[in-house]
C-alpha positions in Angstrom: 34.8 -36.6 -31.2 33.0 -36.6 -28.4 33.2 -33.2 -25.6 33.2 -35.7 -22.4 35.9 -37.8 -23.5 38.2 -34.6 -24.5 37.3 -33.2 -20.5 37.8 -36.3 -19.2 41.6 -37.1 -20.6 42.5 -33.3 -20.1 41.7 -33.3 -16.6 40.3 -35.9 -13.6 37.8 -32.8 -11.7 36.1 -31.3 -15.3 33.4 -29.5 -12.8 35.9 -27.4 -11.3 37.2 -24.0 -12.5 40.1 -24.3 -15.1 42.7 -21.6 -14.9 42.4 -18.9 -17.4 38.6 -18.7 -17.0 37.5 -15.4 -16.6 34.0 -15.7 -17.1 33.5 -15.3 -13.3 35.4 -12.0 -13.0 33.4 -10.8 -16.3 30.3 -11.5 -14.3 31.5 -8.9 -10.9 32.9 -6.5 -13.6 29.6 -6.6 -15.4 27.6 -6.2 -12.1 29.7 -3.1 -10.6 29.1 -1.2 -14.2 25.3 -2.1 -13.5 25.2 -0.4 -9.9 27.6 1.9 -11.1 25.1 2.8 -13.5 22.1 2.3 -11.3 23.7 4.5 -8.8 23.3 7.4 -10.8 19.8 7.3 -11.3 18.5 6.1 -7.5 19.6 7.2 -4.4 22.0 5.0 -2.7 22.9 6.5 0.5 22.4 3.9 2.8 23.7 0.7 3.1 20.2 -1.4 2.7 19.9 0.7 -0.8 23.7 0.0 -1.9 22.4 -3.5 -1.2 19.2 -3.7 -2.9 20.9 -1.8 -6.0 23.5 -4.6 -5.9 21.1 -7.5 -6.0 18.5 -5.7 -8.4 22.1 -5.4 -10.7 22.8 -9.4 -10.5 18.8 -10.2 -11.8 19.4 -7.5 -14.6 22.6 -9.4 -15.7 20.5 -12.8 -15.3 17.9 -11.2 -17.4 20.0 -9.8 -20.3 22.5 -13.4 -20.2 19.6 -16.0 -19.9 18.4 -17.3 -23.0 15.1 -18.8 -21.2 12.0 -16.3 -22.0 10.5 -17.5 -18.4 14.1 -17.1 -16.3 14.3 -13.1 -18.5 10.8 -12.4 -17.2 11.4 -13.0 -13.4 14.8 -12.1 -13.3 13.6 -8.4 -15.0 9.9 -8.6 -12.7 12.5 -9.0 -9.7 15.0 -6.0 -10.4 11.7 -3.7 -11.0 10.3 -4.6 -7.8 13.6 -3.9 -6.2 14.4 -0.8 -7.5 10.8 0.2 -7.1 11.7 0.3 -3.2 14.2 2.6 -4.0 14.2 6.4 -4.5 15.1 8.3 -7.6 17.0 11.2 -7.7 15.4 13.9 -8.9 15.5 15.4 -12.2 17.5 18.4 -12.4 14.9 21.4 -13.0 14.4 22.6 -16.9 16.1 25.9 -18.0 13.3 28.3 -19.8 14.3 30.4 -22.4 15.9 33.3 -20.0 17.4 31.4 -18.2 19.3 29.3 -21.0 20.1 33.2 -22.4 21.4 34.2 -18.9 23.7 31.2 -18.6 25.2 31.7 -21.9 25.9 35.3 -21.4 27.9 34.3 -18.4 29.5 31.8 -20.1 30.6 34.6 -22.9 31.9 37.0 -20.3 33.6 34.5 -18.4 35.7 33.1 -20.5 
């Protein structure tokens, strides 16, 4: 049977957005966890950043969604150049030896 003809009987506007589809709030959810995740690793302090770090989130969903090898490559090339505007935070400092030792003897006397 053909697709159009089972749209078409089911409903007269087949274009618009049938109740029950959640395929656009799995897209917002799937953003946030993206600049909840860039967050973490770039400074978002401002509100320009928060923005950048939300639009650099939408082309890496594009990129991992789109089934096009030409649509991944610009939607990735875009994010980079985004977040390449951006700040990271920086790494926290290495423990040497000692200070690894030191930590865990407070640790031990502590609790």
């Amino acid at each position: 049977m053909d697709d159009q003809a089972t749209v078409a009987a089911s409903t007269d506007k087949p274009w618009l957005f049938a109740k029950g589809n959640t395929e656009y709030r799995a897209r917002k959810d799937r953003i946030a966890d993206r600049v909840a995740q860039l967050a973490t690793e770039y400074e978002a302090a401002s509100s320009v950043s928060k923005q950048l770090l939300e639009i650099a989130a939408v082309h890496l969903d594009t990129a991992a969604r789109t089934h096009s090898n030409a649509l991944r490559a610009r939607a990735t090339r875009l994010a980079m150049k985004l977040l390449d505007r951006l700040e990271r935070k920086p790494q926290p400092p290495k423990l040497n030896a000692f200070d690894e030792y030191l930590a865990k003897k407070r640790e031990a006397a502590n609790g």
